[in-house]
VOPAKOL-377492 format. One record per residue: x, y, z of N, C-alpha, C in turn. Coordinates in Angstrom, 3 decimals. Example, Ala and Ser with C-alpha at 12.3 -4.5 7.8 and 13.67 -1.06 7.14 Angstrom:
REM VOPAKOL-377492
> 13.190	-5.690	7.800	12.300	-4.500	7.800	13.200	-3.300	7.800
> 12.850	-2.250	7.080	13.670	-1.060	7.140	12.900	0.030	7.870
REM end
This chain:
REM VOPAKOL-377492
> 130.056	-26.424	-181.017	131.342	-26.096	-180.428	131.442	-24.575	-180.346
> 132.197	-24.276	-178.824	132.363	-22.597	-178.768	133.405	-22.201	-179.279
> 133.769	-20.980	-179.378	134.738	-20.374	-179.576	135.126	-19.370	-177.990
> 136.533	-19.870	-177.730	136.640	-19.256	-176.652	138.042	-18.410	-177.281
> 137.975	-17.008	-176.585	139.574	-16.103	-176.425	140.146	-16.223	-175.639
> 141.730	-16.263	-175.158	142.309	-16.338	-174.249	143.167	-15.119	-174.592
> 143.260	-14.385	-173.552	144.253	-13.103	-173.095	145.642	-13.373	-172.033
> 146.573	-13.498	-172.425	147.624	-13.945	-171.886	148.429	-12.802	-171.424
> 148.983	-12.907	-170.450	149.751	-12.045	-169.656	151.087	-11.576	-170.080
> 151.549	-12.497	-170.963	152.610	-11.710	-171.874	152.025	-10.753	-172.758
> 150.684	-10.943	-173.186	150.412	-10.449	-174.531	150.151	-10.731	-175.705
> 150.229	-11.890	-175.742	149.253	-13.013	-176.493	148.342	-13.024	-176.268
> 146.999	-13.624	-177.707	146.149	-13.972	-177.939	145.883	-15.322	-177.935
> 144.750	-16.353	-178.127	144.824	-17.201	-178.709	143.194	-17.463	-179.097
> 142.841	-17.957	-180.093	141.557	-18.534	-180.488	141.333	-19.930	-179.886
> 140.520	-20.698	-179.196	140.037	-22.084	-178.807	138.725	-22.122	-179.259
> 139.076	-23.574	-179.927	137.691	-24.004	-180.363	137.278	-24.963	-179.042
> 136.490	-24.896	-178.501	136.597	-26.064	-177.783	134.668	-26.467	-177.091
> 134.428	-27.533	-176.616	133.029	-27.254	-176.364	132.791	-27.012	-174.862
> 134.285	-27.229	-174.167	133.979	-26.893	-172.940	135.269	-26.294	-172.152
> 135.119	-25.168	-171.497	136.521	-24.648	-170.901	136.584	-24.554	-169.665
> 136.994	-24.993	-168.788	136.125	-25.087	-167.080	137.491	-24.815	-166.647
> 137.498	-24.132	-165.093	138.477	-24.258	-164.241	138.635	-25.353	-163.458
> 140.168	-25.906	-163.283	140.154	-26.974	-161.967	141.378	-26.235	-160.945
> 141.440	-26.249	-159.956	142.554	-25.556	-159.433	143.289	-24.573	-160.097
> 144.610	-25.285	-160.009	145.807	-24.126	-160.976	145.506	-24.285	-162.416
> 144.498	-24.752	-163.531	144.470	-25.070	-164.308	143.039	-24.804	-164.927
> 142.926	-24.053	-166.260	141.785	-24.213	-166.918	142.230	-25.638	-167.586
> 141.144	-26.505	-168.438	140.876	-27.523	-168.656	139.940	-27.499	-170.155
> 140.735	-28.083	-171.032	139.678	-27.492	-172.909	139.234	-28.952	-172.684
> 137.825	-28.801	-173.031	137.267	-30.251	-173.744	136.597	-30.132	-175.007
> 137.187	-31.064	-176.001	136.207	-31.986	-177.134	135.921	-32.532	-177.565
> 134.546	-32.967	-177.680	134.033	-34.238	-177.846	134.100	-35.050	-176.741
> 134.115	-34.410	-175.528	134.158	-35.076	-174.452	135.498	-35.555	-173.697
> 136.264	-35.170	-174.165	137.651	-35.722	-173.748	138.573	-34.258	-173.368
> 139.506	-35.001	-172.576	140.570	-33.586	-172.363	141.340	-33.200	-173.828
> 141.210	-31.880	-174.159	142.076	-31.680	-175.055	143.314	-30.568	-174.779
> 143.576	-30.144	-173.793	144.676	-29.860	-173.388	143.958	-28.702	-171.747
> 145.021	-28.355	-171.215	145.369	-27.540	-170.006	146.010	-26.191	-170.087
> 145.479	-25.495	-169.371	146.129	-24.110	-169.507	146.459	-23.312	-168.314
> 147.665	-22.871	-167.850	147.706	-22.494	-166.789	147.185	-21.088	-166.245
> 145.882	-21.254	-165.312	145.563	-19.975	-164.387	146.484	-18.247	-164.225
> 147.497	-18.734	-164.065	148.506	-18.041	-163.781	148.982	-17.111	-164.798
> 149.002	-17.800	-166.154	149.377	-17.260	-167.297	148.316	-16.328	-168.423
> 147.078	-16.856	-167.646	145.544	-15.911	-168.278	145.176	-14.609	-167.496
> 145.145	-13.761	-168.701	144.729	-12.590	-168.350	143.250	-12.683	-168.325
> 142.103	-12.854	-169.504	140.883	-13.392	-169.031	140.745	-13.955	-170.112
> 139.696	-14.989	-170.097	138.775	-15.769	-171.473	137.774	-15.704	-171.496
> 137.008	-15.939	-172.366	136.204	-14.960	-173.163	135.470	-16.313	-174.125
> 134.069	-16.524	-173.882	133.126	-17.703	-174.748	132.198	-16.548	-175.385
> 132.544	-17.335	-176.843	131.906	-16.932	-178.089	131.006	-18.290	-178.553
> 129.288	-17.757	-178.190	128.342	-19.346	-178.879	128.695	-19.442	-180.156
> 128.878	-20.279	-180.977	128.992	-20.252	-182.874	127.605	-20.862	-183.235
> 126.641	-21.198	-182.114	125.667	-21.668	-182.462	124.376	-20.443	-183.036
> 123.749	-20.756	-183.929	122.755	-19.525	-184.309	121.478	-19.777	-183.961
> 120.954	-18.466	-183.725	119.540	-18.171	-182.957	118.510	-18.465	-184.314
> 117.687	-19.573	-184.202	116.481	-19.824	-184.686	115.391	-19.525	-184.760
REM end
C-alpha cells in the first residue's frame, strides 16, 4: 500500500493510505484492497503526491 499527499486549496493537508488513486472525471477515486474507498473532488486539490512504502531489495 502507497502513501499518497493531498494539497488542498484551502490549505489543508491530508495523508492517504491507499493502493490506488486514479482520476475519473470531476473526481479522484482511493482504492483498497480493491474496492472504492472514497472520492475526492478535482476541484478542491491543489496536487497529490505518491509515496512507495514498499522497500528496495
Amino acid at each position: 500500500m502507497a502513501k499518497y499527499y493531498a494539497a488542498f486549496l484551502d490549505g489543508d493537508y491530508e495523508e492517504i493510505a491507499a493502493d490506488l488513486v486514479e482520476r475519473s472525471g470531476s473526481d479522484y477515486i482511493v482504492y483498497r484492497a480493491g474496492e472504492v474507498a472514497g472520492y475526492i473532488p478535482v476541484a478542491n486539490v491543489r496536487s497529490l503526491l505518491r509515496e512507495d512504502t514498499r522497500t528496495a531489495r
